[in-house]
N, C-alpha and C positions, 0 to 999 in steps of 0.2 A: 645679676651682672649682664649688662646688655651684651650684643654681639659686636664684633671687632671686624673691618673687613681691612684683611691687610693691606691690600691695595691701596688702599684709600691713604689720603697724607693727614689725614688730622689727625692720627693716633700716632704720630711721626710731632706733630705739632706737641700737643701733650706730652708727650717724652722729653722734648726740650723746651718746656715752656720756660722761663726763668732762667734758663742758660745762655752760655756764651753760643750764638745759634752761630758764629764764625766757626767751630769747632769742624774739625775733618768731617767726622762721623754724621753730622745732620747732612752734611749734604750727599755723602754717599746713602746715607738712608731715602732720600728724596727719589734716587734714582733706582732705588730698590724692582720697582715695580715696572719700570721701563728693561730692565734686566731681564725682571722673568716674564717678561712678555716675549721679548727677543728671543729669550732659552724656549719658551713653547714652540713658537714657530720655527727655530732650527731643527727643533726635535721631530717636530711634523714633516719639517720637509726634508730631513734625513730619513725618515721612514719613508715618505714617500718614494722617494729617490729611489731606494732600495725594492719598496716593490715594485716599482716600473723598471727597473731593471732588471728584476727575477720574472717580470712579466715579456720583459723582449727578449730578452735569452731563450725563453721558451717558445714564442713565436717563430724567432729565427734558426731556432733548429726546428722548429714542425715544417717550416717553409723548404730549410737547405733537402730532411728528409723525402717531404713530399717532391721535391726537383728531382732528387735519385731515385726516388723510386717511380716517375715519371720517364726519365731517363731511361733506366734499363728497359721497362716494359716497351717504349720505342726499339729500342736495340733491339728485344728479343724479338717481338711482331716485326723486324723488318730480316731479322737472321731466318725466322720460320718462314716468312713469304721468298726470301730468299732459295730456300733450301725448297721449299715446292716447286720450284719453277727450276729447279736443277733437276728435281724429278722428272716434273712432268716434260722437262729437255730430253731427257735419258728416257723417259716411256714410247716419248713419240715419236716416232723412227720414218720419216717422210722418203717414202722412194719415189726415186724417179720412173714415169711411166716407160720407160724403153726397160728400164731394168725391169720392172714385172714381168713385162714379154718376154723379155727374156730370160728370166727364170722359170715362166710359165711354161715355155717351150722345152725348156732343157727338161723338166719334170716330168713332163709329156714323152719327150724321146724317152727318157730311161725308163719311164714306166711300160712304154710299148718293147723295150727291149727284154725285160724282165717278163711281163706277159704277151707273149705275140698270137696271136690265134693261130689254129693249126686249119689249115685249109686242102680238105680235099679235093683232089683233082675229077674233073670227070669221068676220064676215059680208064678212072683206077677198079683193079677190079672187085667185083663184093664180095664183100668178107661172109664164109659161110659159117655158121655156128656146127663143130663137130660133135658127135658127140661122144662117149668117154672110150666106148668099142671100136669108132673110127681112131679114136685118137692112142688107141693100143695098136691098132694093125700098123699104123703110121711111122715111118723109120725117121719120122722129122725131130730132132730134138725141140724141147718146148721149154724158154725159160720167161725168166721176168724182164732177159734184155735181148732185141732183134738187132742183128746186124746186116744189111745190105751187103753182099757181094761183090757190089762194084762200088762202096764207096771205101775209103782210105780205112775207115777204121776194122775193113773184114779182117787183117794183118793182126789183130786182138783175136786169140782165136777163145770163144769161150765153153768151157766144159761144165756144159748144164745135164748132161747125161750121168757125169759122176760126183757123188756126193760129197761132200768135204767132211769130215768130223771133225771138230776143234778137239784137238790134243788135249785131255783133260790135265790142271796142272798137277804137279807132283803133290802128292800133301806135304806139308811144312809142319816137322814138330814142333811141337808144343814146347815153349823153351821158359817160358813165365815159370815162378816160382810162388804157388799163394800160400796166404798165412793160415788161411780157414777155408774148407772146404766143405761142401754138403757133407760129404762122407772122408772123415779122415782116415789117416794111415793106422796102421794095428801093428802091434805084434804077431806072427802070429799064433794061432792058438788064445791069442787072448779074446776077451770076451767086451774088455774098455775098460776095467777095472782096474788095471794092470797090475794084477796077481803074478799070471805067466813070465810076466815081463821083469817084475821086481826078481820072482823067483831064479830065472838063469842069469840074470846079474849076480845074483849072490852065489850062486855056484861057480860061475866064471872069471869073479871079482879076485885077484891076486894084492893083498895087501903087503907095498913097498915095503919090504924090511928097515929099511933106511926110516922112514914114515914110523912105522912101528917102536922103531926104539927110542926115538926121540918124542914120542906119545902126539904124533901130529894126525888130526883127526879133523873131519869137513867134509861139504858137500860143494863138488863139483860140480857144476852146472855146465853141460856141453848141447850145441845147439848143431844139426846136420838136416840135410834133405835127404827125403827117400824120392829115389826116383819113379819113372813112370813102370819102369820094371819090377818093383819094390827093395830096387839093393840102394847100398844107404853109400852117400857122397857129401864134400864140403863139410865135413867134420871140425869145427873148432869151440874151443872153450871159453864161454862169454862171462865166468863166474870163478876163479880161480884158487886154490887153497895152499898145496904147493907144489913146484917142480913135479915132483915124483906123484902125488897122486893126481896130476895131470894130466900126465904121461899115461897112466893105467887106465885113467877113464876114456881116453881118445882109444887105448887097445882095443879094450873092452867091447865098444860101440863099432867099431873094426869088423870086428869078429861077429860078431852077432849076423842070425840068418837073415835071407832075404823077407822083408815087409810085406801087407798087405798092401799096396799103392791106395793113396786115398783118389778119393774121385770127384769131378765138377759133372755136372749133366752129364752123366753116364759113361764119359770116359776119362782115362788115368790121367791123371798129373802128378808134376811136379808139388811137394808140399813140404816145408819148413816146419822142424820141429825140434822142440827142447826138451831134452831129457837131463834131471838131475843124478847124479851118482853119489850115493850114500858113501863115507866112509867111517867106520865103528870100529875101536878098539873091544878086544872083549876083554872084560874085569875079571 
């Protein structure tokens, strides 16, 4: 079977040989290929179109970008030259030559006035070096300031013959209250164990009747300072059980003798301490 090009009109011929060639269809078929020739080229230059379009769009924003970003770099390089030249306005401080001298003078006065040389006179007389045996036989007082006799300020009279001692001040107790000290507070007689200590609590301990009968039992926790003298002050209870055996632990601690005073660098202080108070029914 040969080949067929459809383009071509004789296979168009052949199809209607023998026929009515008036018929619609032969002559649309004629025009076949004038159609798709037309359809090719729209389709081409539809494409086309399309990508010179996608190609200027992209130009025209690479152009509007490069404009702004041409744009601001102008801006900034003329805000920084700007701003330099505000400085070096502000650094450079142009004075007027009258005003140098004249500040140069005034600098000059006050400095001659602050340092003036001391100048002695000729006709003054010379100073002789005494020495420490002349200057015992001597009824002249001798200090670190002379005063002239005939100038205004002899009316100052100054007592360089008599010693002054600065009043030493009062000492100021110790008023701090610390919580740990080198050496704490004791009972005394105890040893740090607190044997001694537990033991005359329990002998001193009075168990509330009231407490007792109602089987209320606990440990109070009561917290006091002993002072620099070792008596005990500021007695209250930071741990509580009830009313009554409250009340007996704050007696208790009351009563108790004077303390060992705890100590900071070798002298007494104030020291904050907590002692618990047992309370035990016996079965």
């Amino acid at each position: 079977m040969s080949k067929i090009d459809l383009l071509d009109q004789k296979w168009i011929n052949l199809v209607f040989e023998g026929k009515n060639e008036a018929y619609g269809a032969y002559a649309i078929r004629q025009d076949t290929s004038k159609r798709n020739l037309y359809a090719m080229l729209a389709l081409i230059a539809g494409l086309a179109l399309i990508v010179l379009t996608f190609l200027g769009v992209n130009v025209a924003q690479n152009a509007i970008a490069a404009a702004q970003a041409e744009h601001e770099t102008e801006v900034t390089l003329e805000q920084i030259e700007e701003e330099l030249e505000e400085e070096q306005d502000e650094e450079e401080i142009v004075y007027d030559p009258q005003e140098l001298e004249q500040l140069v003078a005034e600098e000059t006065v006050m400095n001659s006035e602050k340092f003036t040389a001391y100048e002695m006179e000729d006709d003054a007389p010379e100073q002789v070096t005494k020495t420490q045996d002349e200057v015992a036989q001597s009824d002249v007082a001798i200090g670190a300031i002379d005063y002239d006799q005939g100038s205004d300020e002899a009316e100052h009279v100054l007592k360089v013959n008599e010693k002054v001692v600065d009043e030493v001040p009062p000492a100021v107790e110790e008023t701090k209250v610390f919580d740990v000290v080198e050496q704490m507070p004791r009972f005394p007689g105890d040893n740090g164990d607190g044997a001694v200590l537990n033991s005359w609590l329990s002998k001193n301990l009075r168990y509330p009747p009231i407490a007792e009968e109602n089987g209320i039992k606990g440990r109070v926790v009561c917290q006091f300072v002993v002072e620099r003298d070792g008596s005990i002050s500021d007695i209250r209870v930071v741990r509580s059980v009830d009313p009554s055996l409250d009340k007996e632990a704050v007696r208790v601690i009351k009563a108790m003798p004077k303390w060992i005073p705890g100590k900071q660098n070798g002298s007494s202080v104030r020291v904050k301490f907590t002692l618990p108070v047992t309370f035990t029914l016996q079965s």
